[in-house]
TORKOL-4160 file (C-alpha; in steps of 0.2 Angstrom, whole numbers, padded with zeros to 4 digits, m for minus):
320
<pt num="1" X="0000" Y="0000" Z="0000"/>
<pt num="2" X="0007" Y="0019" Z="m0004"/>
<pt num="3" X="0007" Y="0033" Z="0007"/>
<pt num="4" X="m0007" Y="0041" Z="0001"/>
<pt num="5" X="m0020" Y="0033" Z="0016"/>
<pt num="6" X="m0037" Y="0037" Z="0008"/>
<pt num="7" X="m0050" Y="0034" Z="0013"/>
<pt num="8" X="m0063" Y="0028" Z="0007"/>
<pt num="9" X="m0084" Y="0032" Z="0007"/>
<pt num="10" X="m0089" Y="0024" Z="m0005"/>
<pt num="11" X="m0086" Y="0005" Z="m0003"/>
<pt num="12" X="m0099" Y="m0008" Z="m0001"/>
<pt num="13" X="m0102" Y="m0025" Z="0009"/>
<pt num="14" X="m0106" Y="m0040" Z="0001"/>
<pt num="15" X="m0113" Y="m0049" Z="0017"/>
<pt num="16" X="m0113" Y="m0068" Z="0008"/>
<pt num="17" X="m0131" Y="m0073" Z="0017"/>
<pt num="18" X="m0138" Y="m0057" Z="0009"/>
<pt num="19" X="m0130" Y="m0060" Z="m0007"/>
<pt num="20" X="m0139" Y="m0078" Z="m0004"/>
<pt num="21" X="m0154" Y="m0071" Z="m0001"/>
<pt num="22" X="m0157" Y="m0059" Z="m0011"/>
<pt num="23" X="m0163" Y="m0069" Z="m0029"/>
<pt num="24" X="m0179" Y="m0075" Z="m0018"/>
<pt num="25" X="m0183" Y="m0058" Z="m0013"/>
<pt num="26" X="m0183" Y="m0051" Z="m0029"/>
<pt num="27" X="m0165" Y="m0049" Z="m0034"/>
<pt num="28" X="m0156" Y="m0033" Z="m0040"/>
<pt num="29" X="m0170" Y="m0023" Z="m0049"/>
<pt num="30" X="m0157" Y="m0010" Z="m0056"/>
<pt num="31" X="m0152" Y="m0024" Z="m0068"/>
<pt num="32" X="m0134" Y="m0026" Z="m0062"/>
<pt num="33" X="m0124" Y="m0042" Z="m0055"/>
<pt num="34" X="m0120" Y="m0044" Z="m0040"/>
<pt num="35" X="m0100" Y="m0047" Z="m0040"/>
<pt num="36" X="m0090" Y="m0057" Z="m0031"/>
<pt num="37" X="m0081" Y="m0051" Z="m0012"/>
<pt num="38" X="m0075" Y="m0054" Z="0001"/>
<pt num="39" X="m0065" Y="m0043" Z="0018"/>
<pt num="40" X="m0046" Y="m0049" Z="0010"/>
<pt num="41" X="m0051" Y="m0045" Z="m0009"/>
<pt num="42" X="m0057" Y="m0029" Z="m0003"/>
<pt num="43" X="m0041" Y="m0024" Z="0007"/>
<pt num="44" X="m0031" Y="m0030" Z="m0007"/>
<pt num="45" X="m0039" Y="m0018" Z="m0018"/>
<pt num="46" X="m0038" Y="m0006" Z="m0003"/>
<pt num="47" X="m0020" Y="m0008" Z="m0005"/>
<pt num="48" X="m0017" Y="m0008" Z="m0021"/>
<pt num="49" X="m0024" Y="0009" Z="m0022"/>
<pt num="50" X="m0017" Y="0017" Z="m0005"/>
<pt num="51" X="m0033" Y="0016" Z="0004"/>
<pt num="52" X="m0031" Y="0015" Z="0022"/>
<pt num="53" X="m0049" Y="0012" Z="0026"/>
<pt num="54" X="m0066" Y="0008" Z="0017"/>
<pt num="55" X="m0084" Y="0013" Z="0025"/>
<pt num="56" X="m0093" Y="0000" Z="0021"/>
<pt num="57" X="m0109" Y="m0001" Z="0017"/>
<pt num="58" X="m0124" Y="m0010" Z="0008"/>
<pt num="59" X="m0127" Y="m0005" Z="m0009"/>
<pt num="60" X="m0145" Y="m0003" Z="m0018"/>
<pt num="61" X="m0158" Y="m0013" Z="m0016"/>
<pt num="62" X="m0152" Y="m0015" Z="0003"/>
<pt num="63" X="m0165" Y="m0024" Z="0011"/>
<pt num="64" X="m0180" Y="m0017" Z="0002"/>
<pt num="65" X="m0182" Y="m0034" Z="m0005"/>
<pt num="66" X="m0190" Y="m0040" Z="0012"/>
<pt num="67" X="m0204" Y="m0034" Z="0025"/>
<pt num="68" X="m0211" Y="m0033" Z="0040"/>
<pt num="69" X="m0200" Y="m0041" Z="0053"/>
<pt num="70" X="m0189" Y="m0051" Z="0041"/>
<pt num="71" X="m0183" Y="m0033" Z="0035"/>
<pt num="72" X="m0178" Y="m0029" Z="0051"/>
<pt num="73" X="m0170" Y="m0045" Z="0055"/>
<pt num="74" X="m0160" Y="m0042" Z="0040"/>
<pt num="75" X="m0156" Y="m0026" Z="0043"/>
<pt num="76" X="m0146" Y="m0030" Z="0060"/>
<pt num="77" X="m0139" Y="m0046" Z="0052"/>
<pt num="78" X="m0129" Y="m0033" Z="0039"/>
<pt num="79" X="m0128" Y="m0022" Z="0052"/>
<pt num="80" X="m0120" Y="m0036" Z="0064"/>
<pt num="81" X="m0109" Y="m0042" Z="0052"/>
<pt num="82" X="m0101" Y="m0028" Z="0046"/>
<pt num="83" X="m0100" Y="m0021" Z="0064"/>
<pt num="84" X="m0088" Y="m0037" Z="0065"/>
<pt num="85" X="m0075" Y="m0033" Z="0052"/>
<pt num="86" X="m0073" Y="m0015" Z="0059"/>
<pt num="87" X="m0071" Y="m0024" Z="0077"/>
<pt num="88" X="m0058" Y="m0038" Z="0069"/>
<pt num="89" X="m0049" Y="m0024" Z="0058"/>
<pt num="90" X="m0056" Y="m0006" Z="0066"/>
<pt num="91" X="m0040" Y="0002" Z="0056"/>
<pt num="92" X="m0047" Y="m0006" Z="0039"/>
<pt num="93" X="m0065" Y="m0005" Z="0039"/>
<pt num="94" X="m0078" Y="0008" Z="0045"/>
<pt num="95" X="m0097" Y="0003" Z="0042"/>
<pt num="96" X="m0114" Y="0013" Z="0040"/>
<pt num="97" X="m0127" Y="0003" Z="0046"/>
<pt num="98" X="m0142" Y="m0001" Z="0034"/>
<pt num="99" X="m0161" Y="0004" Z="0040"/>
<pt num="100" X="m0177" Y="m0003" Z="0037"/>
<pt num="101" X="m0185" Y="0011" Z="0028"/>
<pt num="102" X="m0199" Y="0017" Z="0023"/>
<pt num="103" X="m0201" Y="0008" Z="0039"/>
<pt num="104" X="m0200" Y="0023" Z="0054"/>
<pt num="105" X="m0202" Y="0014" Z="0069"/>
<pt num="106" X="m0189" Y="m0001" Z="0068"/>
<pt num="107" X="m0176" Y="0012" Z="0058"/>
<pt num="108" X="m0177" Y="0022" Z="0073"/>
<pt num="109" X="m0174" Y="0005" Z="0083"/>
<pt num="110" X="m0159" Y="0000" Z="0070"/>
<pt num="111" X="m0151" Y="0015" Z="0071"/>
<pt num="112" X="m0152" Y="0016" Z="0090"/>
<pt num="113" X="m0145" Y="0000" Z="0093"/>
<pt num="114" X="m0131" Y="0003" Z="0077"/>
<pt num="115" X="m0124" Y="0019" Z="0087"/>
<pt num="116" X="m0124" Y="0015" Z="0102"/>
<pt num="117" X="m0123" Y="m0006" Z="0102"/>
<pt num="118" X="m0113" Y="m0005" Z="0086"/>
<pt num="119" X="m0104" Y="0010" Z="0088"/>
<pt num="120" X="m0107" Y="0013" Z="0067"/>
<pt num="121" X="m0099" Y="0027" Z="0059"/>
<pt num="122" X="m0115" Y="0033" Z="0051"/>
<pt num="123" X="m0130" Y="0028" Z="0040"/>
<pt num="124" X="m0134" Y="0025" Z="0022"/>
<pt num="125" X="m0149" Y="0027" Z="0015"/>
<pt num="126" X="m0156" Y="0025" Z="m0001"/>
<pt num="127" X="m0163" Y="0038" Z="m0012"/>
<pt num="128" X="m0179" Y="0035" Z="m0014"/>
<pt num="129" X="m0188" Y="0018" Z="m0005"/>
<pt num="130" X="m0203" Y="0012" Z="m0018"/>
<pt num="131" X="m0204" Y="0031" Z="m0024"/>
<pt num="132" X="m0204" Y="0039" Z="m0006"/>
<pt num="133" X="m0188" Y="0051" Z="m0011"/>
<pt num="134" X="m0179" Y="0055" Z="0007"/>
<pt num="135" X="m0187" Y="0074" Z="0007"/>
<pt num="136" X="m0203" Y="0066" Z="0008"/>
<pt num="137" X="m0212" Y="0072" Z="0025"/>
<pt num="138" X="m0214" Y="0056" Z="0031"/>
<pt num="139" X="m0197" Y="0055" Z="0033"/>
<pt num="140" X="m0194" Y="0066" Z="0044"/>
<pt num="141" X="m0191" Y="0057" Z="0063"/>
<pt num="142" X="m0178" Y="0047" Z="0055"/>
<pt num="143" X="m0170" Y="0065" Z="0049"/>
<pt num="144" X="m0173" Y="0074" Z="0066"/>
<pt num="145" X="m0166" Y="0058" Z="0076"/>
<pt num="146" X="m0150" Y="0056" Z="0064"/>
<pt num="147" X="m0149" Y="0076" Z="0067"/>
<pt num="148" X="m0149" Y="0075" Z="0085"/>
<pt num="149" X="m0136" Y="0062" Z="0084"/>
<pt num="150" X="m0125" Y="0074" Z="0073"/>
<pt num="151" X="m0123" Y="0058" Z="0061"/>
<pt num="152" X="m0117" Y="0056" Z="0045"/>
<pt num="153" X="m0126" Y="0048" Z="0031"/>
<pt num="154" X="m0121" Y="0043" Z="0014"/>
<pt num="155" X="m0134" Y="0043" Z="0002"/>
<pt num="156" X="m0137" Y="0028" Z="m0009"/>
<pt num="157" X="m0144" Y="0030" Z="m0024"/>
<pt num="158" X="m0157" Y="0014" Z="m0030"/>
<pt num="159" X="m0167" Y="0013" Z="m0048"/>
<pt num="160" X="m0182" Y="0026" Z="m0049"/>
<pt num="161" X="m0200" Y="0020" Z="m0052"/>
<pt num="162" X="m0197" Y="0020" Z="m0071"/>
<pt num="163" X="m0193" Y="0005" Z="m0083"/>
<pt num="164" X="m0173" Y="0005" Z="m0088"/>
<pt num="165" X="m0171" Y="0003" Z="m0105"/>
<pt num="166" X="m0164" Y="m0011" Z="m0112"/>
<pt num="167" X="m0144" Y="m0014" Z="m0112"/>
<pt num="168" X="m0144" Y="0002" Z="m0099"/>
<pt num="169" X="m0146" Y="m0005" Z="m0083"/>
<pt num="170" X="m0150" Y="0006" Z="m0068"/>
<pt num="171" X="m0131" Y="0010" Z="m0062"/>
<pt num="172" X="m0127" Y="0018" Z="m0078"/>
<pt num="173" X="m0139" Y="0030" Z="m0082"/>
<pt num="174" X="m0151" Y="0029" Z="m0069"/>
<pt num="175" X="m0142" Y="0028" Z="m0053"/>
<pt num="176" X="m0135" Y="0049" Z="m0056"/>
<pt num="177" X="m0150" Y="0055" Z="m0059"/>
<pt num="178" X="m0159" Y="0044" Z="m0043"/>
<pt num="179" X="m0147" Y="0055" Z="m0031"/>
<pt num="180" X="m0149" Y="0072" Z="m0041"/>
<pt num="181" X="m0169" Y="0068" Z="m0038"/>
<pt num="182" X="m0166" Y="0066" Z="m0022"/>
<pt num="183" X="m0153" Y="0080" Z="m0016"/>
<pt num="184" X="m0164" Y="0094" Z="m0025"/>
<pt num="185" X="m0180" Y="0086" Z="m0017"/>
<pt num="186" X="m0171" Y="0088" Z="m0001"/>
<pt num="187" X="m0167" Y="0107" Z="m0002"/>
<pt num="188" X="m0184" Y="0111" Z="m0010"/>
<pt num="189" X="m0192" Y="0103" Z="0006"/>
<pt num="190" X="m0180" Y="0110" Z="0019"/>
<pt num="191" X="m0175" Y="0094" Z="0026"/>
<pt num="192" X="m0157" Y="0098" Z="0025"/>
<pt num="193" X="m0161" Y="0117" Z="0032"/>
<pt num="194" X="m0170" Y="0110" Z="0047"/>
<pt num="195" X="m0158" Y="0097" Z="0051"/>
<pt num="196" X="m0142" Y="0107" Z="0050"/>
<pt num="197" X="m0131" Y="0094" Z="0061"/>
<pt num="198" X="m0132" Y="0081" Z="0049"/>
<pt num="199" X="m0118" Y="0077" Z="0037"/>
<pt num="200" X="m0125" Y="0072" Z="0022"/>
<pt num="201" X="m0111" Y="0065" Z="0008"/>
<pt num="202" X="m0120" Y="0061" Z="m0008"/>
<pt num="203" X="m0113" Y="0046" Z="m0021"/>
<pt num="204" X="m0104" Y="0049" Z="m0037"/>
<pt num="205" X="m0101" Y="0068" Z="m0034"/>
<pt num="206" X="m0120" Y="0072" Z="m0033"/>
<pt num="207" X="m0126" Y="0064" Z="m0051"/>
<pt num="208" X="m0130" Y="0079" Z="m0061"/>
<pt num="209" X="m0132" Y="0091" Z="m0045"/>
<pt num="210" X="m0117" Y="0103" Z="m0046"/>
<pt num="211" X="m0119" Y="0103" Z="m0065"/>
<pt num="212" X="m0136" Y="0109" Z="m0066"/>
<pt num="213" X="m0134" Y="0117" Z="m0047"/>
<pt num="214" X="m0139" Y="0135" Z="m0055"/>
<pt num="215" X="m0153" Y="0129" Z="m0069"/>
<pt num="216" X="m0162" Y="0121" Z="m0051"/>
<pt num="217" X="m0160" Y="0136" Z="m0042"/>
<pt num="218" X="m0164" Y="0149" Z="m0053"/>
<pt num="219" X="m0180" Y="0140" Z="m0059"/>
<pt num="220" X="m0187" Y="0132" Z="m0042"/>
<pt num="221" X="m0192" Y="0152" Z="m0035"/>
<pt num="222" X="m0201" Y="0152" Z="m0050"/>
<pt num="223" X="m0212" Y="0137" Z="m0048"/>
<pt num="224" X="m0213" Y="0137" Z="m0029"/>
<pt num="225" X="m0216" Y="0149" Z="m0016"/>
<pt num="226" X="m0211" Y="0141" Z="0000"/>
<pt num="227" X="m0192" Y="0137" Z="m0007"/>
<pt num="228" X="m0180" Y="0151" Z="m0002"/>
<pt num="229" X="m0170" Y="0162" Z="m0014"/>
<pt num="230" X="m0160" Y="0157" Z="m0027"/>
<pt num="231" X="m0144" Y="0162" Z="m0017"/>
<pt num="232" X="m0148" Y="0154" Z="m0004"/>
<pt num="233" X="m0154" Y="0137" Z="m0012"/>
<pt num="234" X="m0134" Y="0138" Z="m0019"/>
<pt num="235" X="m0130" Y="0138" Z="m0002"/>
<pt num="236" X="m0138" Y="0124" Z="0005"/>
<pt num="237" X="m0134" Y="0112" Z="m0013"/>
<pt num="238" X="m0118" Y="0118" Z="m0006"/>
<pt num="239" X="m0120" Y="0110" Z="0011"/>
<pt num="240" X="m0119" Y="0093" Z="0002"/>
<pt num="241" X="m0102" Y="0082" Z="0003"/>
<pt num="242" X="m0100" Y="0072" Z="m0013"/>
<pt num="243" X="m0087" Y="0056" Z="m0017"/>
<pt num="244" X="m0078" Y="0055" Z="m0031"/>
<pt num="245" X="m0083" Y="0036" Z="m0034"/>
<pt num="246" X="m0083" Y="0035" Z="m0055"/>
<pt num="247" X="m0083" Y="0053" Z="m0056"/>
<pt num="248" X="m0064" Y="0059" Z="m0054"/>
<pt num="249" X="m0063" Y="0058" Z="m0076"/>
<pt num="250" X="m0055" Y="0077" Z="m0079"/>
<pt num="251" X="m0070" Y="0081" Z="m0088"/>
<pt num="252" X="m0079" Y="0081" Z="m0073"/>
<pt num="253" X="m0068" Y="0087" Z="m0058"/>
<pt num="254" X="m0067" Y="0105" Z="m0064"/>
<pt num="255" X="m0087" Y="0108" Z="m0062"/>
<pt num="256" X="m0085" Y="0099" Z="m0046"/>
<pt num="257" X="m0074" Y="0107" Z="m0039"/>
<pt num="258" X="m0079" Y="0125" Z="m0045"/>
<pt num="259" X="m0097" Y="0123" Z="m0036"/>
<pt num="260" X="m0095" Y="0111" Z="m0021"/>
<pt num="261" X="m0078" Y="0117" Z="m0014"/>
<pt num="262" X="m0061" Y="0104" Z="m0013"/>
<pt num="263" X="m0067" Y="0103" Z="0007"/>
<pt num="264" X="m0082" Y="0097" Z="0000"/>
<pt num="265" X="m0075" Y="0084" Z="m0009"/>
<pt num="266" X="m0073" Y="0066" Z="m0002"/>
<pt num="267" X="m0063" Y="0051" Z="m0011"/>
<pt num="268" X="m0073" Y="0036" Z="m0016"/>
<pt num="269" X="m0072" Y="0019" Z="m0025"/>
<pt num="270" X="m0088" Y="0010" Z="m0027"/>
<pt num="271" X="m0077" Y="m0004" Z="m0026"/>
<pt num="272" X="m0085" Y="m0021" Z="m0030"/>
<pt num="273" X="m0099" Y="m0016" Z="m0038"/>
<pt num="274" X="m0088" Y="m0006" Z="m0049"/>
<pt num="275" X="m0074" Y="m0015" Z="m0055"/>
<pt num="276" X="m0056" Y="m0016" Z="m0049"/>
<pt num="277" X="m0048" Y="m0009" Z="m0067"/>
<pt num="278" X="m0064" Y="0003" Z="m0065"/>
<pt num="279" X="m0061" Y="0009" Z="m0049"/>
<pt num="280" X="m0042" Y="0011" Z="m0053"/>
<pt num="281" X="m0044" Y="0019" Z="m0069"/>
<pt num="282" X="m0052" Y="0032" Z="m0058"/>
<pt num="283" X="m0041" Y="0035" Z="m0046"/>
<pt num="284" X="m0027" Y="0038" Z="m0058"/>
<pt num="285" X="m0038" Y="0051" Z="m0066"/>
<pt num="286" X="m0039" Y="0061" Z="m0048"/>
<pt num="287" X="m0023" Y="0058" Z="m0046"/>
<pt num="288" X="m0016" Y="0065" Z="m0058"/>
<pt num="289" X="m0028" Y="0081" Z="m0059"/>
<pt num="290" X="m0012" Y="0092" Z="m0060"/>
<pt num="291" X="m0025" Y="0108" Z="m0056"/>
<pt num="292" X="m0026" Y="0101" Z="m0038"/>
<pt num="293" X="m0012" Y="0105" Z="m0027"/>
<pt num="294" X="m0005" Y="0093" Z="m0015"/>
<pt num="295" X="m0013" Y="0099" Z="m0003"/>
<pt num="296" X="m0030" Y="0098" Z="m0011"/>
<pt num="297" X="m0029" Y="0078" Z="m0016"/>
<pt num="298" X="m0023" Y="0076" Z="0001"/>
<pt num="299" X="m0038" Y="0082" Z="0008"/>
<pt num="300" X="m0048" Y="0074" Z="m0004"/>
<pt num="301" X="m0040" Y="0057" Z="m0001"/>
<pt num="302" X="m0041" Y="0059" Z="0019"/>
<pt num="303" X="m0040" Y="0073" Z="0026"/>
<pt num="304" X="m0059" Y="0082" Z="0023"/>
<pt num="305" X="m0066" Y="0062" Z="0028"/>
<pt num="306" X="m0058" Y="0062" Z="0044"/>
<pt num="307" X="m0069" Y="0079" Z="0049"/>
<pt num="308" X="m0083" Y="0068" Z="0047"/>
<pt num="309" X="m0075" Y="0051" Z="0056"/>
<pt num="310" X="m0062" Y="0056" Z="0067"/>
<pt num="311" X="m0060" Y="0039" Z="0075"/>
<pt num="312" X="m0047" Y="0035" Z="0059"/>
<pt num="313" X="m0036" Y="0050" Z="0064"/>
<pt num="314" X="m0017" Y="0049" Z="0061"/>
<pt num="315" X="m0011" Y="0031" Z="0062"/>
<pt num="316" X="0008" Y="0028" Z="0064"/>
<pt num="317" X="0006" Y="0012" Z="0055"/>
<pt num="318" X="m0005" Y="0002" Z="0043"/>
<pt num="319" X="m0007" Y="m0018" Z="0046"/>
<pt num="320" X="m0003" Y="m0028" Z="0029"/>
């Protein structure tokens, strides 16, 4: 492993009883394989690519597969099991536990017992669960609970209500616009205005949301008259974290970085569900972004993370 020491937001579990599972509770809607893993193939690849440590977490379609209290149940299986690899290898592995939503009453148990049992470093939810986008007012006890708790929560996103067309599954086109939906749904609403203590890191820098952060802003006042001013709708898109999971291509850093901020900015892999070669190819690409400064990829690749998890602060040395 280099020096670099990322770390990483953006890296999923594959528990191997959910992977089991989940063709008899309606498989991977999205359209995409579930790939193979395991806690040493992922550090070799942490290694490979000079990640210190991967916050795990379960990609789209989580549990939603389930319900009623098998959801839960295999909620807290994930969430047991990936508490275990950050217990076996705490320097490695960070883990943000899975809830049950749209159910509010056993998230709110899950992510009780996942802080304060488990001792997770935050939550992942997906952006929108059976069309219920996570601005939605029925939402909003697992947002004031998660904001009272000061947690951070990495947004997932999962395959919209809408039919993927054919040879494009969900990952590829689908999946960017899915978290844009759900960020600008969020600000529109003032969930993320009302809930100022949550961190709130969205996947693969945002979708389309720092792109098109003015064309939302500017037209939303327009259309709406409980959203706040365009300035101050800017400001709150603003507020967002966003990983650079499939989305450090030179093309796209500049408009990131020109609307979110480099302190904004949080490396990410995506690794399995993104290839090995993928997820290589790029972290290449960031890292040779010569617009950055050292010490701008520094703290893109650790140092703006470990304001959100502080537990994988400075570490004289790194287990092989």
């Amino acid at each position: 492993m280099t020096a670099t020491q990322r770390i990483d937001v953006h890296q999923h579990v594959v528990p191997p009883f959910w992977a089991e599972a989940l063709p008899a509770h309606g498989g991977d809607p999205s359209g995409w394989k579930s790939p193979e893993w395991s806690p040493q193939s992922a550090i070799a690849f942490m290694d490979s690519q000079g990640i210190a440590t991967g916050v795990l977490s379960l990609t789209a379609p989580g549990v939603q597969g389930w319900s009623g209290q098998s959801k839960r149940d295999m909620a807290r299986r994930v969430n047991e099991y990936t508490a275990g690899l950050v217990e076996h290898r705490p320097d490695r592995f960070g883990n943000f536990a899975t809830v049950p939503l749209p159910d509010i009453e056993g998230s709110l148990r899950e992510i009780e017992f996942a802080f304060d049992a488990l001792k997770a470093d935050g939550v992942v939810l997906l952006s929108n669960y059976g069309g219920q986008y996570l601005g939605d007012p029925a939402f909003e006890p697992v947002w004031a609970e998660l904001n009272r708790r000061r947690a951070t929560v990495f947004i997932h996103p999962g395959k919209p209500g809408i039919d993927a067309i054919a040879g494009m599954p969900g990952p590829l086109v689908d999946y960017p616009f899915d978290t844009t939906r759900t960020a600008v749904q969020m600000v529109l609403n003032g969930t993320l205005a009302r809930h100022p203590d949550v961190n709130v890191i969205l996947s693969h820098a945002g979708g389309f949301l720092p792109y098109a952060s003015h064309r939302f802003a500017e037209l939303a006042p327009g259309v709406r008259h409980d959203v706040p001013t365009t300035e101050e709708l800017l400001r709150l898109f603003q507020r967002f974290y966003f990983d650079t999971a499939l989305s450090s291509a030179r093309i796209a850093l500049p408009s990131l970085t020109a609307f979110a901020g480099v302190d904004r900015i949080l490396y990410g892999s995506d690794y399995p569900y993104a290839p090995a070669a993928v997820g290589a190819s790029f972290t290449a690409q960031l890292d040779a972004c010569a617009e950055l400064s050292a010490a701008e990829h520094a703290a893109i690749n650790r140092r703006n993370a470990l304001a959100l998890f502080p537990r994988l602060g400075p570490v004289d040395s790194l287990r092989p």
